[in-house]
SEVEXKOL-476188 format. One record per residue: x, z, y of N, C-alpha, C, O in turn. Coordinates in steps of 0.001 Angstrom, whole numbers, plus 500000, padded with zeros to 6 digits. Layout:
BEGIN
XZYXZYXZYXZY ...
# end
This chain:
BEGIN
685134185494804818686173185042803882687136184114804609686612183208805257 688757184215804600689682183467805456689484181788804648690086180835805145 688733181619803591689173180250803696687597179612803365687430178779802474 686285180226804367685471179882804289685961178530805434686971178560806138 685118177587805386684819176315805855685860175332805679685739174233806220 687196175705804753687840174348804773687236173595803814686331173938803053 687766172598803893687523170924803121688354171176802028689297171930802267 688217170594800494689544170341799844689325169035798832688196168770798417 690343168337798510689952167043797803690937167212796309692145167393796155 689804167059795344690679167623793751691005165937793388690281165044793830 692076165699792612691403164177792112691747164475790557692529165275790045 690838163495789991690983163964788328690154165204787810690376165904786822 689130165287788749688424166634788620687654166925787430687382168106787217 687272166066786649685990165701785927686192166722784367685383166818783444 687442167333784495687611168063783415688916169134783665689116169699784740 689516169248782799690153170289782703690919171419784178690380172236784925 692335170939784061692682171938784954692385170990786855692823171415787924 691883170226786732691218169563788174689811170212787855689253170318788948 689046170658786938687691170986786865687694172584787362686854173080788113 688657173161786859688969174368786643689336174903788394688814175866788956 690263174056788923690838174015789933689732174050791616689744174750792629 689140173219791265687588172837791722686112174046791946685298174223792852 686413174842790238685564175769790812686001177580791337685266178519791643 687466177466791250688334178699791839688238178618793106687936179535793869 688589177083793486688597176748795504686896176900795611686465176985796761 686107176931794729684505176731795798684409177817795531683373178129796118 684848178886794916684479180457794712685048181062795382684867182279795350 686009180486796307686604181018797507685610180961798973685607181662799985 684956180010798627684078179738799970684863178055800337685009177678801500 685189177419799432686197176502800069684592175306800271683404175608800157 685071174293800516684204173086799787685035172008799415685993171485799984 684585171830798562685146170969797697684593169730797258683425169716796870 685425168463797270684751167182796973685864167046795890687074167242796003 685037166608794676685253166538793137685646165021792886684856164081792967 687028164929792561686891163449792296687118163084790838687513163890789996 686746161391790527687116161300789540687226159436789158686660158710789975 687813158873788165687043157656787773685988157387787353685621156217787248 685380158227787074684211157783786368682946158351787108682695159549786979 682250157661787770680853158210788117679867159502787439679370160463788025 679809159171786175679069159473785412679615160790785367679072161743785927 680768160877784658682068162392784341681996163071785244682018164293785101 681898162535786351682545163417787809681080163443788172681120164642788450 679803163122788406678835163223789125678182164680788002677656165614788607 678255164756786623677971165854785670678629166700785804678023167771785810 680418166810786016680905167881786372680416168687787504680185169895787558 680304167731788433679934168544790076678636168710789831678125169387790724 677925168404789054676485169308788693676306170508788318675441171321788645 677666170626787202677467171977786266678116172971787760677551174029788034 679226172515788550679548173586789103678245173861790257678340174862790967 677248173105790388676396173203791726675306174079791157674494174764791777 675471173896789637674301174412789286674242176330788916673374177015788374 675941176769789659676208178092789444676736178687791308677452179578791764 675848177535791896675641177631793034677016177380794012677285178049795010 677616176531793608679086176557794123678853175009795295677978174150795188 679932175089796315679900173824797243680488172668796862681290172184797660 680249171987795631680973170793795464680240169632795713679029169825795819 680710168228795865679870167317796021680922166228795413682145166315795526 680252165245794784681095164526794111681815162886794568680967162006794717 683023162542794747682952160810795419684333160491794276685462160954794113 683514159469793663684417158328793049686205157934793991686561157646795134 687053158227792241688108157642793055689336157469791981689733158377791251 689784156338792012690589155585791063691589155519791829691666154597792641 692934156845791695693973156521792130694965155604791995696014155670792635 694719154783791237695459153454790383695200152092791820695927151127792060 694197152428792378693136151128793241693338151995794955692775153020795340 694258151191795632694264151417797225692663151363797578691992152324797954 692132149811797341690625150011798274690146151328797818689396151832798653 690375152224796516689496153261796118689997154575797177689209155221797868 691519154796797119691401155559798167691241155711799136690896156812799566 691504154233800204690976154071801549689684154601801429689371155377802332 688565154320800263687453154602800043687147156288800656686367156666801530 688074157031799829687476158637799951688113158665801310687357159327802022 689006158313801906689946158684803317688722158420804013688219159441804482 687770156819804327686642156997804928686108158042805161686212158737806172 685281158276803893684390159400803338684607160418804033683807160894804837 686153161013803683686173162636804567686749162394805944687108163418806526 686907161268806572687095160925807985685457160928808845685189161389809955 684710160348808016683184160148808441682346161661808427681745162291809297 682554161831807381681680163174806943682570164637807333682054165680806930 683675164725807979684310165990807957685203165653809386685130166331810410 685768164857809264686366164632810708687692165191810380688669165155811128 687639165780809042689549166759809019689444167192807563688442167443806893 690834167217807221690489168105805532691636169244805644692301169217806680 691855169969804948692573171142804802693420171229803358694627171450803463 692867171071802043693552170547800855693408169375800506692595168521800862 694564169349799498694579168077798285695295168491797299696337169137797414 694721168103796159695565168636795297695558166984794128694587166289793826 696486166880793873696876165536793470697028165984791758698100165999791154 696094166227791347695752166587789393695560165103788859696340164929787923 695007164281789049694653163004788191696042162164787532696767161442788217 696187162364786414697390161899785963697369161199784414696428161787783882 697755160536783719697999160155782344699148160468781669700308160386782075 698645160913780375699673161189779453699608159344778182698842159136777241 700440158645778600700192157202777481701246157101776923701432155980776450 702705158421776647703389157875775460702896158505774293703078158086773150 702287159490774598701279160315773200700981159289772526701450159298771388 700161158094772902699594157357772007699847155693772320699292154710771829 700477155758772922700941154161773508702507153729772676702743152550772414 703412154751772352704355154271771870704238154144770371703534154863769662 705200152898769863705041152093768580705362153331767535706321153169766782 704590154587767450704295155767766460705679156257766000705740156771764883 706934156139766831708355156979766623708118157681767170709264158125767227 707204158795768158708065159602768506708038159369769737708573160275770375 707472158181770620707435157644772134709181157937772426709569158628773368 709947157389771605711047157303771940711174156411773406710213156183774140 712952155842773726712911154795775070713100154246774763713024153340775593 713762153520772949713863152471772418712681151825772126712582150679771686 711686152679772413710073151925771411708667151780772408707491151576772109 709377151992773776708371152338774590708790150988775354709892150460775500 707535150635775779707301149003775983706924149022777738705924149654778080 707677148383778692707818148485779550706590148405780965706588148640782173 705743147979780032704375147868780474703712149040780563702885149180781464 703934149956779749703781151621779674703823152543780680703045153325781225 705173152155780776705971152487781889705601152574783222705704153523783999 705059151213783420704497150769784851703049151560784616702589152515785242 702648151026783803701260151727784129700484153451784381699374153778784799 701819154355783844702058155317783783702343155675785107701602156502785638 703443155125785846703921155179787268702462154525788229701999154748789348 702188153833787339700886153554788583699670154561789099699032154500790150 699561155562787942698456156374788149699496158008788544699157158531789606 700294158516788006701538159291788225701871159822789126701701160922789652 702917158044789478703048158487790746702775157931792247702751158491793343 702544156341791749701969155834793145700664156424793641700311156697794788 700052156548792505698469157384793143698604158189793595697830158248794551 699604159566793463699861160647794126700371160316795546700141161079796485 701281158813795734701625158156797161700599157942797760700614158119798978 699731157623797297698871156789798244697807157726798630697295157637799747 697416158675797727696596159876798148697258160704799239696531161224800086 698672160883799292698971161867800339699167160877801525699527161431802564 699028159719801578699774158717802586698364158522803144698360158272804350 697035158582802491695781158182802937695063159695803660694370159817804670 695542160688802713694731161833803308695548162851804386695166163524805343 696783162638803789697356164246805036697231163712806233697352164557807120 696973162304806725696678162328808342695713162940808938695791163389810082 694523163017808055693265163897808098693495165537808190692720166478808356 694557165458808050695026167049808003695035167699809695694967168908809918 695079167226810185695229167238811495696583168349812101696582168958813171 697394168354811304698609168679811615698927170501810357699705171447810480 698104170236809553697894171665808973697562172131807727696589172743808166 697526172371806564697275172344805806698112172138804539699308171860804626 697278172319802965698317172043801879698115171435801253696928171208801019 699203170709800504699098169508799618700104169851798478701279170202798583 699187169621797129699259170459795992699725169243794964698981168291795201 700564168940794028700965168339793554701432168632792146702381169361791858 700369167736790994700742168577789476701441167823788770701188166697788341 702822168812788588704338167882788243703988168390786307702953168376785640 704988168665786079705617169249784499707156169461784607707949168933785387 707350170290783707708631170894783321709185169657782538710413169578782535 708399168536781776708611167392781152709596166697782675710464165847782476 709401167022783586710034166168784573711222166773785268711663166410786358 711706167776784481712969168801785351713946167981784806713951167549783654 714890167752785790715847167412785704717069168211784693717691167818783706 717071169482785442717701170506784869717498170821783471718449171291782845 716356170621782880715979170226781519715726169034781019714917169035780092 716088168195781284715521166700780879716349166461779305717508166529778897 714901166124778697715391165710777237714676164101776925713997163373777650 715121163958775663714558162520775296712986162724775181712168163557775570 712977161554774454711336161133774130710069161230775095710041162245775791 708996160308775245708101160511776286708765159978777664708697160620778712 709531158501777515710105158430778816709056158139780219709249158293781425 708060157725779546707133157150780670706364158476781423705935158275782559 706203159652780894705787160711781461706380161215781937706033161779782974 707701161302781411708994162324782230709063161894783362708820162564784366 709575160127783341709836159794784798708627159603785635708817159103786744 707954159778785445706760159300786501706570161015787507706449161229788713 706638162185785988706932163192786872708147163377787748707824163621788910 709465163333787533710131163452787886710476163000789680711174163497790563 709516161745789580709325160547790705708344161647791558708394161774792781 707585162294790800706492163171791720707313164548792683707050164967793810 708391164993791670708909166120792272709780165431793588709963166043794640 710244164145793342710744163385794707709558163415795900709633164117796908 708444162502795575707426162474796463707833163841797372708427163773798448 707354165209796665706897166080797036708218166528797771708074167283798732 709152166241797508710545166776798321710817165669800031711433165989801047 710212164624799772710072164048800690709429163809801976709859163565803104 707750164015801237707017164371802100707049165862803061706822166194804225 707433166430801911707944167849802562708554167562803867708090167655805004 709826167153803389711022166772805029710629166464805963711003166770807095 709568165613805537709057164137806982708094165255807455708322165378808659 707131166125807090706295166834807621706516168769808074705757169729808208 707913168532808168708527169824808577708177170678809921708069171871810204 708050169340810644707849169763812363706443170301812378706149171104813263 705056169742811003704135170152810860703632171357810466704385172261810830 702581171787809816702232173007809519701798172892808293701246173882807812 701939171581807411701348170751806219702331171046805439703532170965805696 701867171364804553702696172092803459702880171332801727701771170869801463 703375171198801125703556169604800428704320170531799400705447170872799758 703936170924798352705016171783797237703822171013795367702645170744795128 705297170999794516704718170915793458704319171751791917704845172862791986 703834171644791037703964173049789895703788172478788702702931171611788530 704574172900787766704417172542786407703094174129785769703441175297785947 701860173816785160701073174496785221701423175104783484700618175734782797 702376174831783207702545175002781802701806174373780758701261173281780919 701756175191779413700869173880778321699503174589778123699182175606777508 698838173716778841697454174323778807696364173543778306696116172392778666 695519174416777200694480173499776829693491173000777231692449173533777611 693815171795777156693188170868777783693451169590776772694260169664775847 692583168275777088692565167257776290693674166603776593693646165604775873 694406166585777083696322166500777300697330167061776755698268166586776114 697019168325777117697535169598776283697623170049774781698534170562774132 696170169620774425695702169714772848695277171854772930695619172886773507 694476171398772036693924172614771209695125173829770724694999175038770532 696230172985770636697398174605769695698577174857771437699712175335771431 697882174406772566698244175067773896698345176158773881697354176720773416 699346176962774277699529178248774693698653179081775472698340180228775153 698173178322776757697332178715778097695712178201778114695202177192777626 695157179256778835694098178552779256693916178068780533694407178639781508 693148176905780626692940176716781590692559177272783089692737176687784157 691899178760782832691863179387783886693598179585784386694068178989785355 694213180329783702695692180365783867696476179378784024697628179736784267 696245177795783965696805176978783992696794176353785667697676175735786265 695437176788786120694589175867787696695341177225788510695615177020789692 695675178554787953695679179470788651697474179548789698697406180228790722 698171179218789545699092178473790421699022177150791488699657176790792480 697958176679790755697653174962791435696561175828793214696763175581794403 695690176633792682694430177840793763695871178261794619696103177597795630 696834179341794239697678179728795024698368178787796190698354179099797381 698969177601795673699218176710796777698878176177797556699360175707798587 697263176232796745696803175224797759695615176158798769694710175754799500 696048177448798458695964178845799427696864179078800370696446179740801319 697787178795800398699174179638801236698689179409802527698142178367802889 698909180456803259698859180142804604700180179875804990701060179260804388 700192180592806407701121178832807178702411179945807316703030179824808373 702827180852806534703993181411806287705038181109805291706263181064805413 703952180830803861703963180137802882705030178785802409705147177824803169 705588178828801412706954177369800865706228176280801464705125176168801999 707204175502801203707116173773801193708015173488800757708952174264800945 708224172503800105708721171367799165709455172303798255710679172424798317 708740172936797446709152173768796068708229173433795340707113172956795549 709167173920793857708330173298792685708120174936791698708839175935791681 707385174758791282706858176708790983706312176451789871706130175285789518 705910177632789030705492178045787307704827179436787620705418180328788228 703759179518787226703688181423787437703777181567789243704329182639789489 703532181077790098704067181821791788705577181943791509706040182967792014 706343181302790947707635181830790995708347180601790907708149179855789948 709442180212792125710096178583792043710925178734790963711427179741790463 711005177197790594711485176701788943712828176457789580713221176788790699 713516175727788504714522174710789109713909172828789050712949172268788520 715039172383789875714344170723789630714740170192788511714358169066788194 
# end
């Protein structure tokens, strides 16, 4: 199998389309280290997938907290010597239920929101690619889960703290792209559509198999394969 023995690092794994995502790459032959905040969430998830014989193993990781990611950068520096994916899934949705019940308008959304939204969003997505693609050893892909909530080209009201935090992600990913051109590291992002999931809600269009199933493709491509595009379906969006 061409993508027996790489490494790949999910974060936010402990459920939906990071859970989903997690057991498509170990059914490839990938291996996979399952992350999550919560010990407990993430040490049960990577059970159920071990227990259908798949390569996952599980390490704590709070993209919100630098010492946490220096933490896993150790981890797969010690134990692997190199990684091959990342896929940057761990994210919050807090104007759903954080704004003063209008509507998560930008008049009613409290600036503290904001930040804290951007802290898990999009600095965590910084600091994960800033901690792990050196481990890449000049090669590899880095997978990044935006929303159509963050297109420019569509940008509407309400939900400001989610929009921009995505929006900030489709930058990341256009950036890192540039700086790693001369490389073979490949840095693209995807809006996975509305998929059910506990984010998504129950009256979602998609399932989650169909939802992780763009997030598997990218973070498949070999080294012919985009960089710094943002995609729906295998097919680039606009920004």
């Amino acid at each position: 199998m061409a993508d027996k023995n790489k490494i790949a690092v999910v974060t936010g794994a402990n459920r939906g389309i990071g859970f989903e995502t997690c057991r498509q790459l170990a059914e490839r032959g990938i291996e996979v280290i399952l992350t999550s905040r919560s010990v407990d969430k993430g040490q049960a998830a990577t059970d159920k997938l071990r227990s259908q014989g798949l390569d996952v193993r599980f390490h704590r990781l709070d993209v919100s907290d630098e010492a946490s990611v220096r933490c896993l950068a150790d981890f797969v520096r010690t134990q692997y010597g190199r990684l091959d994916i990342v896929v940057n899934n761990a994210g919050v949705f807090l104007d759903a239920s954080g704004a003063s019940g209008t509507g998560a308008s930008v008049f009613n959304t409290e600036s503290d929101l904001i930040r804290e939204t951007l802290e898990t969003n999009t600095y965590g997505v910084m600091r994960v690619m800033k901690a792990l693609i050196p481990l890449m050893m000049g090669r590899g892909n880095v997978v990044n889960l935006s929303s159509g909530m963050g297109q420019l080209s569509e940008m509407n009201g309400q939900y400001p703290a989610y929009r921009v935090s995505k929006t900030a992600v489709n930058a990341l990913t256009r950036i890192f792209a540039d700086e790693l051109k001369e490389t073979k590291v490949k840095v693209n992002a995807l809006c996975p559509g509305w998929v059910q999931t506990d984010m998504g809600g129950p009256d979602a269009t998609r399932s989650v198999e169909k939802g992780a199933e763009t997030v598997v493709w990218l973070a498949t491509l070999d080294e012919s394969g985009p960089s710094g595009g943002f995609f729906r379906d295998k097919e680039p969006i606009p920004w």
